[in-house]
Structure formats: C-alpha cells, structure tokens
C-alpha positions in Angstrom: 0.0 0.0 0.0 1.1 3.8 -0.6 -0.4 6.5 -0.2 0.1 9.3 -3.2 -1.0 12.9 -2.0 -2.5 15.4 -5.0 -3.4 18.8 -3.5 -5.8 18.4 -0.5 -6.3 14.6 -1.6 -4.6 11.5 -0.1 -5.1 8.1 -2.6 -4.6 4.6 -1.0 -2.9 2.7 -3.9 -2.6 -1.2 -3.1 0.0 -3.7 -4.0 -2.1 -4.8 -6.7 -2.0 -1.6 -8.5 1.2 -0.6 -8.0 2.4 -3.8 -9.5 -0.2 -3.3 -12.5 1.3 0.3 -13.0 5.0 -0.7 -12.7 4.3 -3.7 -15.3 3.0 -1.4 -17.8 5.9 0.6 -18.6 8.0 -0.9 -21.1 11.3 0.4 -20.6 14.0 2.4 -17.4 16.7 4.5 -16.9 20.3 4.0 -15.8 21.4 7.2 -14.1 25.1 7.7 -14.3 25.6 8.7 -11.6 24.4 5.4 -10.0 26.1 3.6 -12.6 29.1 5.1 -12.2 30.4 2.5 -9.6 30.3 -0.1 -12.4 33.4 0.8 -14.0 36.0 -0.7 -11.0 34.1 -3.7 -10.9 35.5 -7.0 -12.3 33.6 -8.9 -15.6 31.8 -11.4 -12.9 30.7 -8.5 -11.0 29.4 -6.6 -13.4 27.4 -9.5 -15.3 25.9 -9.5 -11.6 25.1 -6.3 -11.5 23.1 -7.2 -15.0 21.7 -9.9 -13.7 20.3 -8.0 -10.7 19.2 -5.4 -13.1 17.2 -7.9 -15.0 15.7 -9.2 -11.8 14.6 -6.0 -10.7 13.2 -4.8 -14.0 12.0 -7.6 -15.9 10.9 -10.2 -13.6 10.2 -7.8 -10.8 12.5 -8.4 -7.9 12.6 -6.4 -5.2 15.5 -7.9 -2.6 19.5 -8.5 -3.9 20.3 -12.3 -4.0 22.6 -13.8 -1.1 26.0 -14.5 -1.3 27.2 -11.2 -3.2 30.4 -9.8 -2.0 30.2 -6.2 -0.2 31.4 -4.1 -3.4 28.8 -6.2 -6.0 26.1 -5.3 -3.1 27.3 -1.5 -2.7 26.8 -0.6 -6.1 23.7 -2.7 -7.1 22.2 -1.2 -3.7 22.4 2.4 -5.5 21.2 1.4 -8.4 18.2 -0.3 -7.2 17.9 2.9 -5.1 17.9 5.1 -8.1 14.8 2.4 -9.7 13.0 2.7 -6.6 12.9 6.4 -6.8 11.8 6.0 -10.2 9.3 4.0 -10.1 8.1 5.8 -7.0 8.3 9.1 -9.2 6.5 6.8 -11.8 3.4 5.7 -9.6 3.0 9.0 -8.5 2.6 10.6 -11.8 0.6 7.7 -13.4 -2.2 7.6 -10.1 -2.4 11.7 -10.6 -2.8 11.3 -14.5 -5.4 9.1 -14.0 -7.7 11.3 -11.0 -7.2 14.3 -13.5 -8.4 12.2 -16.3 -11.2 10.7 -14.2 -12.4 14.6 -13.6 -12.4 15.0 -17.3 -8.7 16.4 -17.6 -6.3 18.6 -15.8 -7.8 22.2 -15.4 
C-alpha cells in the first residue's frame, strides 16, 4: 500500500495496482551517476550487477540475491535505489494522470 498525495487529496494505492502500473511501462533509466560504480568492478561483478538489473526490472525483484560480496552489493544497492525512486516518481505521476483524467482532464 502507498499513499500518493495530489493537492488536499490523499489516494490509497494497493499492491495490486502498484504492480499493474509498474508492469505497464516498457522500458527504465540507468542514471550515471548510479552507474558510475560499475566501471571498478571485475567482468563477474558486473554481469551481476546485469543480472540483478534484469531481476529488478524484468521479472520484478525487489531484494538482492545472497551471497554477493560487499562491493557487488554496494553498487547494485544504489542502483536499485535510483529504480525505486523511479518508479516511485513513476506511480506518483501515473495515479495523478489518471484522477485528473477521471475529472475529465487537468484544469
């Protein structure tokens, strides 16, 4: 559940249609400056870090896999952070689009 304020207006949005809203979208963003940290990794760490990406963004993941070492989990934790703030940004925007388009459009 989240709760998305607009205005005066607070909107409970479940799991459900967050997930239905996050599945919609058909492609993300890699920052740079979250994907900065990539570059000192090693190949097997970075086709982690794609793996994890993949997770996240295609088969909807939401927690890093065990048994990563601390720099692999470092720099996939920042750029999952910079997804979730997407998406959040995401959500927000798609639940206001659709009250405004409910009241028959932004006026």
């Amino acid at each position: 559940m989240k709760e998305i304020i607009y205005g005066k207006e607070v909107y409970t949005v479940s799991d459900t249609e967050i997930s239905e809203i996050i599945d919609r979208r058909k492609a993300f963003v890699i920052y740079k400056d979250r994907f900065s940290m990539v570059k000192y990794l090693d190949q097997t760490q970075k086709a982690q870090i794609l793996d994890i990406i993949y997770e996240y963004q295609i088969e909807g993941a939401r927690e890093l896999p065990e048994g990563l070492d601390q720099i692999t989990e470092a720099v996939a934790d920042q750029i999952l952070k910079g997804f979730q703030l997407a998406d959040d940004s995401y959500i927000k925007k798609s639940v206001i689009n659709g009250v405004n388009g409910r009241k028959g459009g932004r006026k």
